[in-house]
N, C-alpha and C positions, 0 to 999 in steps of 0.2 A: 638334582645334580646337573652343571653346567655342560655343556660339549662346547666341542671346537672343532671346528672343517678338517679335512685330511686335505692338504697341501697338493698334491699330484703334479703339479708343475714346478718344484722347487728342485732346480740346477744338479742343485748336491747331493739330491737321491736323500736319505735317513739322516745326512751328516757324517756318514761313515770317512777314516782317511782312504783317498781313491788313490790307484796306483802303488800301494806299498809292497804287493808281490810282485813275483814271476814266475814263472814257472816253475824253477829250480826251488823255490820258497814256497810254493803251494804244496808240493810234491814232496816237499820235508814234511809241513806240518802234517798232511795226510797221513806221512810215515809212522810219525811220529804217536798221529792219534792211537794208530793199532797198538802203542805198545809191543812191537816184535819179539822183544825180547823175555822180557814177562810172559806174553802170549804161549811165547814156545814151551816155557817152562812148566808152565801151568796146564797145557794141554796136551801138548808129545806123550806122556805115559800114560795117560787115559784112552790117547787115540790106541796106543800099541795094546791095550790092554782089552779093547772090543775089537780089535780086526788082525793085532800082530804086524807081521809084516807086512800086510795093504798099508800102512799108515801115510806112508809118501803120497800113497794115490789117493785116497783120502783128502787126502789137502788139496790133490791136485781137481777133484770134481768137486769139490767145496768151493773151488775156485768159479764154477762155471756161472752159479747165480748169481754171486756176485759181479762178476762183468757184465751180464746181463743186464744185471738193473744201475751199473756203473754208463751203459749206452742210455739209461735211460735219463739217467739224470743229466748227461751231457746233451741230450736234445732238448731236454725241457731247460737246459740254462741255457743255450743258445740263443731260446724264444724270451725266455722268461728270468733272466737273472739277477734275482731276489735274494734278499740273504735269510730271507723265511724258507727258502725250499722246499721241502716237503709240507708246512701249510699253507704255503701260499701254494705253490701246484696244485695239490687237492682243491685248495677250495676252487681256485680256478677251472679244475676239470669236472668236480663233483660237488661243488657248491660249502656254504660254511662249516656244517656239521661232521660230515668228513676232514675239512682242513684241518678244525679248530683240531682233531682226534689226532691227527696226524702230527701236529706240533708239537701235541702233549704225550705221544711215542718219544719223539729227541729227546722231549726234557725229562721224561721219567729214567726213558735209558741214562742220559746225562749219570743225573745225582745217583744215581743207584750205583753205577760203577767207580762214579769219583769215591765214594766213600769205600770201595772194595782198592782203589788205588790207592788210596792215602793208607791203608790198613799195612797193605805189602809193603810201598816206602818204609811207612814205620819199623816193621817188622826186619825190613832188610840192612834198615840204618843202626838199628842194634844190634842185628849180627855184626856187621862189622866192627861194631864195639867187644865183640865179644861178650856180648848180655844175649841171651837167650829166656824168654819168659815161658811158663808152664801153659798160662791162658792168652789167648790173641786180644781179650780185650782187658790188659792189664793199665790198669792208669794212665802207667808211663808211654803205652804204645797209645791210649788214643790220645795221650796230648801231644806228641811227634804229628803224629796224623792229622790232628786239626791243624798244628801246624804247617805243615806241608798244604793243607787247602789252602789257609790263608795268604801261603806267599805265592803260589801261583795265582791265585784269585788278583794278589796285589799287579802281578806281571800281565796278567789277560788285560785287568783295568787300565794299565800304564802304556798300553798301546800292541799293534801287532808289531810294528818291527821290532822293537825289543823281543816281544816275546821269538818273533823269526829268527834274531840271531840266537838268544837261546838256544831253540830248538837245534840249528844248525850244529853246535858243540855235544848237546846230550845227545841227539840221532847218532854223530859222530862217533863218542863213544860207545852206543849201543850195539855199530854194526863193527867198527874194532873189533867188540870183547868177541862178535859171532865168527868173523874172519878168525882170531887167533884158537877159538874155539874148534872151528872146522877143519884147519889144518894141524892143531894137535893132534885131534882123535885122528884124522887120515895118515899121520905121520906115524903115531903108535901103531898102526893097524896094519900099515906096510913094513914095519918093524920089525911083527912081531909081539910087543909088549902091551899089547891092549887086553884087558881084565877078559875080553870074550870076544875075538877077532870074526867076525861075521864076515864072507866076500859078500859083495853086491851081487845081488839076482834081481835082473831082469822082471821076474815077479812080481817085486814089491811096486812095479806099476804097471801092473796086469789089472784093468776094470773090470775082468772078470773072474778075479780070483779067491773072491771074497767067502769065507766060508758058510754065512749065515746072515738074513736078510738083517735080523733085527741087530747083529752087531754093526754094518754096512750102516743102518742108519743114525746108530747114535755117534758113530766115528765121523760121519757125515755133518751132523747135527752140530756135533763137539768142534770140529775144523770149519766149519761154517763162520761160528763168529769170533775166529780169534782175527777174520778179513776186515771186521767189523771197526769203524771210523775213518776210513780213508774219503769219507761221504764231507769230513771238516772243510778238507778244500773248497767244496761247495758251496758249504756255508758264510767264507769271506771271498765270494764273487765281487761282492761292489767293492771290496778292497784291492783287488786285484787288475794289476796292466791288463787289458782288454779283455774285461768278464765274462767275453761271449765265449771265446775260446778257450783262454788257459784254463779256468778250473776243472774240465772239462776232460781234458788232454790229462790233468794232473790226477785225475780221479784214475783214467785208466792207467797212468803209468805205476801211479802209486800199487795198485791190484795188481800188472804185471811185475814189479820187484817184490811184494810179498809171497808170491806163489815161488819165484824163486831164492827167494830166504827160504822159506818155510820148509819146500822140497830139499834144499840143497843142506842145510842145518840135521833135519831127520835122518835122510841115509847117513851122513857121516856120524853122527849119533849111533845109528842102527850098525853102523861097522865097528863101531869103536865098544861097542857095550852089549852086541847082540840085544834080542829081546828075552831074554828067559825070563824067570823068574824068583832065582835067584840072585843076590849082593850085588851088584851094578846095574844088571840085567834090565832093559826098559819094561820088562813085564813085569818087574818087582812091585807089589801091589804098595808095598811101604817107600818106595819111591815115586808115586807117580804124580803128588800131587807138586814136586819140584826135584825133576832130578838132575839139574844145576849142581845142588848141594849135596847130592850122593857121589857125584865123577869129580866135583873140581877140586879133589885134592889129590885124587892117583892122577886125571888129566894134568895139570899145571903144578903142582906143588905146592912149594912155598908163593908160587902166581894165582894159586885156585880163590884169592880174594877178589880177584879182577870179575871175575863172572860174579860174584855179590852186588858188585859194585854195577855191574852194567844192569841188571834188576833192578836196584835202586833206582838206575837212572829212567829206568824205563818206563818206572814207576809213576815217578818222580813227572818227566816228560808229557808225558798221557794225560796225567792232573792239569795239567796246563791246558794242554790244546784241545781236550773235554770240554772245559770250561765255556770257551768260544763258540763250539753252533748253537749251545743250547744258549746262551747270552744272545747273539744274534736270532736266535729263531724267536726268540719271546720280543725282541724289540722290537720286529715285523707285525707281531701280532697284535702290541701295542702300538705301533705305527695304524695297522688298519683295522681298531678297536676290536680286537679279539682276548686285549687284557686293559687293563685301567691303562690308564695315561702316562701314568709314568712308566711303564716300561719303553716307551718310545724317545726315555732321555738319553743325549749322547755329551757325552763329556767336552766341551766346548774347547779343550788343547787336545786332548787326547785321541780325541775323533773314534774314542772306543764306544759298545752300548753302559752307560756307566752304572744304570741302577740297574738294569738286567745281569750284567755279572757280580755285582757285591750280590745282589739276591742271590743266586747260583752258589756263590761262595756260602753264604750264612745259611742256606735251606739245608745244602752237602753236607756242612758240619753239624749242624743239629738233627737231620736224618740221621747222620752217625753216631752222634755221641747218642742220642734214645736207642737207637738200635743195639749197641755194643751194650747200653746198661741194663737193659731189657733182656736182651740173651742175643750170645756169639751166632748160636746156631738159627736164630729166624734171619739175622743178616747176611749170615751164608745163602740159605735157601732165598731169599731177596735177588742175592748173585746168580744161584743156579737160576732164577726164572726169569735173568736178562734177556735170555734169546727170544722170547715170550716178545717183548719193546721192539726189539729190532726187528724183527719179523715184521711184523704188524707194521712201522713205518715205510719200512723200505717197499714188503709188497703196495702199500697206496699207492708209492712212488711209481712203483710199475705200474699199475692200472691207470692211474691218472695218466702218462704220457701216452699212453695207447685211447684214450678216452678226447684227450686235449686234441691230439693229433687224428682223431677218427676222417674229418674230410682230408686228411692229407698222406694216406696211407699208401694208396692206391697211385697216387701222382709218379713213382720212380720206383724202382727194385730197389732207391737205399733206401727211401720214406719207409718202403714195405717191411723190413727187415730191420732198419734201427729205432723207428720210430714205434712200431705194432710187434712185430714178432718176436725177436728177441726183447723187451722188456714186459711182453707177454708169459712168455717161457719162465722170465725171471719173477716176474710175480708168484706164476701158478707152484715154482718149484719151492718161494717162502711161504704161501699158503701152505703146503703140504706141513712142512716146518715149523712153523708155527698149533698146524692141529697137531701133527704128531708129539710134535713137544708137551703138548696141555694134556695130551692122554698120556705120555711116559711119567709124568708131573704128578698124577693124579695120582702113583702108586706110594706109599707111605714110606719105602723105602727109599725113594730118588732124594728127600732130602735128608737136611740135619732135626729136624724138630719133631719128625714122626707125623703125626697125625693133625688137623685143625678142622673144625666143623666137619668131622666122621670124612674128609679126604685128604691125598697128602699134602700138606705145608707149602710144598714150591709151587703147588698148582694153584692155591687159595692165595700168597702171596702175590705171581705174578698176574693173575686174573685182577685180585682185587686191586693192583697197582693201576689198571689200565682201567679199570670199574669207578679209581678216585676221579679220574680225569672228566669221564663223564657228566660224575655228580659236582667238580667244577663248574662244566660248563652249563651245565644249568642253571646254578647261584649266578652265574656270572650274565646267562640272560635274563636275568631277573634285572638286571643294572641299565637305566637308560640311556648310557652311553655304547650298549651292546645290541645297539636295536639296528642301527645299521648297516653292521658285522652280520649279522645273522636275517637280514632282512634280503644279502644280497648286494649291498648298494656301495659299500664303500670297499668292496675285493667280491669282483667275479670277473669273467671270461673276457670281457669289454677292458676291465679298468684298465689304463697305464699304472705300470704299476710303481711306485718312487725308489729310482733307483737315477744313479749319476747319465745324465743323458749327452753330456758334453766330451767325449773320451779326446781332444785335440789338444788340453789344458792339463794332461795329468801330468804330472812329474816322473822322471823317471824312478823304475822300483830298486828297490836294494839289492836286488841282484840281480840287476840291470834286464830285469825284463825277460832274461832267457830260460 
């Protein structure tokens, strides 16, 4: 097999377009990757259902690792901004065999959840048809669903600003349907007419009011990753009006407006519906896995479609901007021979990664369609052991900048504290997270499939999902084009690393930079 030098001086960084965000446009996509609205629906009753009314607070310490290791990635993109991120900093801080791990966190998470995205689109695009199917993987929903990859796949390929404006109209209506959402339930609730009128207590963010460690951490665990994508930003650094900064700023704004979604959505929820566990009630065990679709017809009426629709979108949305780190992260990787060659192709108008995302696309939908035809319930449990991925990436994240920056810790009270301590903190507390998870995992009841090799299913899933990655990368050093990826020599602590080094010549961005 032939090789070919790695460039390190070429002007234009990857080929990526430079300059097409700002601020404003990083900060959506981020928005956007969480999925806010799906997120809440999907998670709010299960929170209320391990901790009750802690569930605000909840969110709100779930919040804390995450900003943690949101400083961390804003130092290491400062120093280092690559649109590998998370493998290029590993390898950077801790050499190839960590980065390469690291990448292959993104992209496992990636596809895993796209195909849990596309499923919900589907499912939510028939309700509003007024088709409801008995089984989630009925024909017709996975061919909506492949669907839905395909045309986000086609918007990711056709460029970021397109996809930017996008994003801008679905976020938009995303945070609509929550606005109109929050001021219904508070407006019944001052009424009068709300199905179980709870006042606010001060309690429900009380950190120390929790009745029971082991409910404390799975409500903790559960509100942990619905934080999870706001990391996208990051990911289109070289894309973005001065990469050192904005994505950076955008990662942490993004994490402060979902703490306040998420808090400010729950109480009016928890007033408008109490928690019991009865008919509306967020403790209703038979509501918990979307109780959008229990309230949005006494909430809104003949409007209760609108909150359908804003799922869908959210869905819908998230599929898109999913698509983009883990597209970007593999082109890095094939930029500094961590995968064949061609994943360092950029589409020569589009200035997008072009074989990295159609792969992303066609891997997503064929994950999915074997999964759904194989059985619903190991794809679920696939789902349940995302946090498994995300853990595991992000904690690198943190060690790595604490490891990268070890001689420059000690230089100032900030070095000490954004660069070491706090994305220290932030590791140690997805560490925890991470193991706790693989032991809650392990019990046969945590998922849909029961049992697999004498333990439970989510835990054999999400292990062996990060177990494939491994046994990649050793096929893949077996490849002589992978010799100097893993030798050290073409990404360690010295390299420059390619990325646009001209910022005096960018254009201005679409939403003019601000």
């Amino acid at each position: 097999m032939t090789t070919t030098p790695v460039h390190l001086t070429r002007p234009d960084g990857k080929g990526l377009a430079r300059g097409t965000l700002g601020l404003w446009g990083s900060t959506v996509i981020g928005l956007a990757s969480t999925a806010p609205v799906y997120s809440l629906v999907a998670t709010l009753g299960y929170v209320v259902l391990a901790v009750g009314g802690q569930a605000p607070i909840a969110f709100v310490i779930a919040f804390i690792p995450m900003l943690l290791i949101a400083f961390a990635y804003r130092e290491l993109n400062n120093d280092v901004p690559d649109c590998g991120t998370t493998f290029t900093w590993g390898t950077k801080a801790f050499g190839p065999w960590v980065g390469w791990m690291g990448g292959w966190g993104v992209a496992i998470a990636g596809m895993i959840v796209l195909a849990n995205l596309a499923q919900v689109a589907s499912i939510y695009f028939w309700a509003l048809l007024g088709q409801e199917f008995e089984e989630p993987n009925d024909w017709r929903i996975v061919l909506v669903a492949v669907a839905f990859i395909a045309a986000m796949t086609y918007v990711s390929w056709r460029g970021v600003e397109i996809g930017e404006r996008l994003q801008n109209v679905l976020l938009g209506i995303q945070y609509l349907a929550l606005i109109v959402f929050v001021i219904a339930a508070l407006t019944q609730f001052f009424s009068g007419s709300a199905p179980n009128p709870t006042a606010f207590d001060w309690q429900w963010l009380n950190p120390f009011a929790f009745g029971e460690w082991g409910g404390f951490v799975e409500a903790i665990l559960l509100a942990l990753f619905i934080y999870w994508g706001w990391d996208t930003c990051l990911a289109l650094n070289e894309e973005t009006k001065d990469p050192k900064r904005i994505p950076g700023l955008a990662a942490l704004l993004t994490c402060v407006l979902l703490l306040v979604t998420y808090v400010t959505v729950t109480i009016a929820a928890m007033m408008y519906a109490g928690i019991g566990e009865d008919g509306t009630g967020l403790g209703n065990v038979d509501n918990a896995d979307d109780f959008f679709l229990a309230i949005k017809d006494g909430l809104l009426g003949p409007w209760g479609w609108l909150l359908v629709v804003a799922v869908l979108i959210s869905a819908v949305s998230s599929t898109q901007t999913t698509i983009l780190p883990t597209a970007r992260g593999t082109l890095a990787m094939g930029v500094y021979r961590a995968l064949p060659a061609k994943f360092k192709d950029v589409h020569p108008r589009y200035k997008t990664p072009s074989f990295s995302t159609l792969v992303m696309g066609v891997v997503a939908s064929v994950y999915y369609v074997v999964m759904t035809s194989i059985s619903d319930a190991i794809l679920q449990d696939t789902i349940l052991s995302l946090g498994l991925a995300i853990a595991f990436y992000y904690a690198i994240t943190g060690y790595a900048c604490v490891w990268y920056f070890r001689k420059d810790l000690f230089r100032s009270a900030r070095d000490t504290w954004f660069k070491g301590v706090f994305p220290l903190l932030g590791a140690l507390m997805l560490t925890y997270a991470f193991i706790q998870s693989a032991i809650d995992m392990l019990n046969p009841d945590y998922g849909y499939s029961g049992t697999l090799l004498g333990v439970g299913s989510t835990f054999v899933v999400g292990i062996g999902a990060l177990g494939i990655g491994v046994i990649l990368m050793l096929v893949w050093f077996l490849f002589p084009r992978s010799k100097r990826f893993f030798r050290g020599e073409s990404l360690n602590r010295e390299t420059p690393v390619l990325v646009p080094d001209d910022t005096s010549t960018l254009r201005r961005s679409i939403d003019g930079g601000i």
